[in-house]
N, C-alpha and C positions, 0 to 999 in steps of 0.2 A: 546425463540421461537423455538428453534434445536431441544429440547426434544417434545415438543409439534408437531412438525412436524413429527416426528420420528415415534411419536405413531397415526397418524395420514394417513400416506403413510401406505396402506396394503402390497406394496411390499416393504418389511424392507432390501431385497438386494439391492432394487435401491436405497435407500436413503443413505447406504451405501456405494453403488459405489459413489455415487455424492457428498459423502462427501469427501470421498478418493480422489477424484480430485479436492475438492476445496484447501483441503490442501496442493496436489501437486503444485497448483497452488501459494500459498502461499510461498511454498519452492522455488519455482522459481522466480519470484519475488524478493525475499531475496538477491538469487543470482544475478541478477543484478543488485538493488540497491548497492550492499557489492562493486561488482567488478567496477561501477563506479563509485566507491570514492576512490577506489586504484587508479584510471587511477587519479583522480582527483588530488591525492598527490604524484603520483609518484614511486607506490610501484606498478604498476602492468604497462606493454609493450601494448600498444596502439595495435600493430598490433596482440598480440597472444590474445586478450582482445576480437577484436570486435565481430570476428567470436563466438566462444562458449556464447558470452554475446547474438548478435543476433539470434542465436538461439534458447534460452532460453527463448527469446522474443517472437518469435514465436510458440514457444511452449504452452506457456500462454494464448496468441490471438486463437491457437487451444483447448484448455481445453474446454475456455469457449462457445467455438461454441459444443463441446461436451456437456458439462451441460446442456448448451440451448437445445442440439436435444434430448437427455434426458430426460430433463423434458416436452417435448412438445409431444415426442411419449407416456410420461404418461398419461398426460390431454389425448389424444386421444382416448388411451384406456379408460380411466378413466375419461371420460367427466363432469366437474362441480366439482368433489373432489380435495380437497387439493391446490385451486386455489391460497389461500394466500400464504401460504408455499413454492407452486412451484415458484410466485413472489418473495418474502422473500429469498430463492436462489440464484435466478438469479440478483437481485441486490447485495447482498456481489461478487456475479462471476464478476459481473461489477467494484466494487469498489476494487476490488482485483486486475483486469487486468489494472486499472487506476493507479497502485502502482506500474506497469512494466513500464508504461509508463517516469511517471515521473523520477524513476531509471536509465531510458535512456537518460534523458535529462540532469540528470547529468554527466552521462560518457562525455555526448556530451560538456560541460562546462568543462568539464578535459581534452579534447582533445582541444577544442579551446587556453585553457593558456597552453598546453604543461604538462601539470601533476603538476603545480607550486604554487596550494593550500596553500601546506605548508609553504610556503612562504606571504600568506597573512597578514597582520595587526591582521584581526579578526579570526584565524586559528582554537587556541587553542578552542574559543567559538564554530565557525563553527561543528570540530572534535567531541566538547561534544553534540551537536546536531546531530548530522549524528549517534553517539553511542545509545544516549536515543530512536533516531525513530527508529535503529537497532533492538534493545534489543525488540519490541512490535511486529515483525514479528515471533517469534518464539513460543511466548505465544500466537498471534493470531491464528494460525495453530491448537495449541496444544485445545484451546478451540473449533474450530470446530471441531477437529477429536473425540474430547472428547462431544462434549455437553457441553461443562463445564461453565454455569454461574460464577462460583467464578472467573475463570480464567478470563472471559471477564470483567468480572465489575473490576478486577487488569487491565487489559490492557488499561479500558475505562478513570480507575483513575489515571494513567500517560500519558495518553494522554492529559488528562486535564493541568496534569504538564507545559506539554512541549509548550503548546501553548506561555504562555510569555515569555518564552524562547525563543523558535522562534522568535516572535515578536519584542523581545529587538534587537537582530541581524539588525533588522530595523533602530535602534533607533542611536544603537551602528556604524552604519555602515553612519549616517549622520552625526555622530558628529566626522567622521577622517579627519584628516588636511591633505590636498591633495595627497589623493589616485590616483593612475593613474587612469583611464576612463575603461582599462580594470581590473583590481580589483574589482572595485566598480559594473562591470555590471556583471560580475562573479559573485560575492557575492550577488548581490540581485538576482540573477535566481537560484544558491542554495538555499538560503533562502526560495525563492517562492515554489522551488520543496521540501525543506522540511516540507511546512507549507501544501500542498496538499497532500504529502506522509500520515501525520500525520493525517490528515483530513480522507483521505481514509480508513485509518487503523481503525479510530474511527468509520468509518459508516458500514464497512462490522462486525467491532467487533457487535454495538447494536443490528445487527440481532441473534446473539446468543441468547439475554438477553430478547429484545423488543415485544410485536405486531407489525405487520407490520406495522400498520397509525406513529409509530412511529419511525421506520428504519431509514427514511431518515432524523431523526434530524440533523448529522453531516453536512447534506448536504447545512444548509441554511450559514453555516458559510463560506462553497468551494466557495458559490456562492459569498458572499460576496467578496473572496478575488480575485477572476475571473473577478470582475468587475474594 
């Protein structure tokens, strides 16, 4: 869908800028996803943490009001063209800035136990999940600043992975012999923000690859798990 956009936008510097920023945006996100799972096991200082993490937050929440005004002073000038496109955009901008969010909600799970993760039952499993969704922000990036189909259908095809992985964490996390009350609600709101991290990453990836009518495939599964 990116290459098709591309050659579709006459102004080839804006589509460039807006890709520059979605990437940004991707980078950013990284880093708060990364830094609250430090906080979460204890490798990173809660108070020298929130500050640079919150604003990288923020930063994110501004990109994509950037892309938005962006792509909207396009359409203006450019009334009627490239309408799918400039949609197709702004939802990866959306599913990107929903990867900040959830990143945060983990710091916040690292802050309520005190950074004592590592200490969980199901840790080691936790850790290799928190690595696999890690490892998809970087290629995600790399495929919009690229265009790059191949890279997105690799990101799409481990995102696939990790769903039952995720999932098992579910499974795995009912069947321990009494967990304390806070472990076990820790764990299942990890869980949750990694099954939505991974989700997000999979819906802003399909815009690389897809037509628009089908961008929001990843989207019926968020819902699912929202519910």
């Amino acid at each position: 869908m990116l290459k098709e956009i591309r050659a579709l936008w006459k102004d080839g510097s804006l589509m460039l800028d807006v890709l520059q920023k979605l990437g940004q945006m991707v980078s950013d996100v990284e880093y708060v996803y990364s830094r609250g799972w430090e906080v979460c096991i204890g490798q990173a200082v809660v108070e020298k943490t929130e500050g640079p993490l919150r604003e990288r937050d923020k930063g994110v929440n501004q990109t994509e009001r950037d892309i938005r005004r962006m792509i909207v002073e396009h359409l203006t000038v450019n009334p009627g063209k490239d309408v799918a496109g400039c949609l197709a955009v702004m939802l990866m901008a959306k599913d990107v800035e929903r990867v900040g969010d959830d990143g945060r909600n983990i710091f916040h799970v690292g802050v309520t136990v005190n950074g004592t993760v590592a200490g969980f039952k199901l840790f080691d499993r936790l850790d290799d999940v928190q690595k696999g969704v890690g490892r998809l922000l970087p290629k995600l990036q790399l495929a919009i600043l690229e265009s790059s189909e191949q890279v997105a259908h690799e990101v799409l095809a481990q995102y696939q992975e990790l769903k039952p992985q995720i999932r098992g964490l579910y499974d795995a996390l009912l069947g321990l012999e009494t967990p304390t009350t806070r472990e076990a609600v820790a764990t299942a709101l990890l869980v949750r923000s990694f099954t939505r991290i991974n989700a997000h990453i999979g819906n802003a990836t399909s815009g690389v690859i897809f037509p628009l009518e089908n961008i929001d495939f990843v989207t019926r599964g968020l819902r699912q798990e929202r519910q």
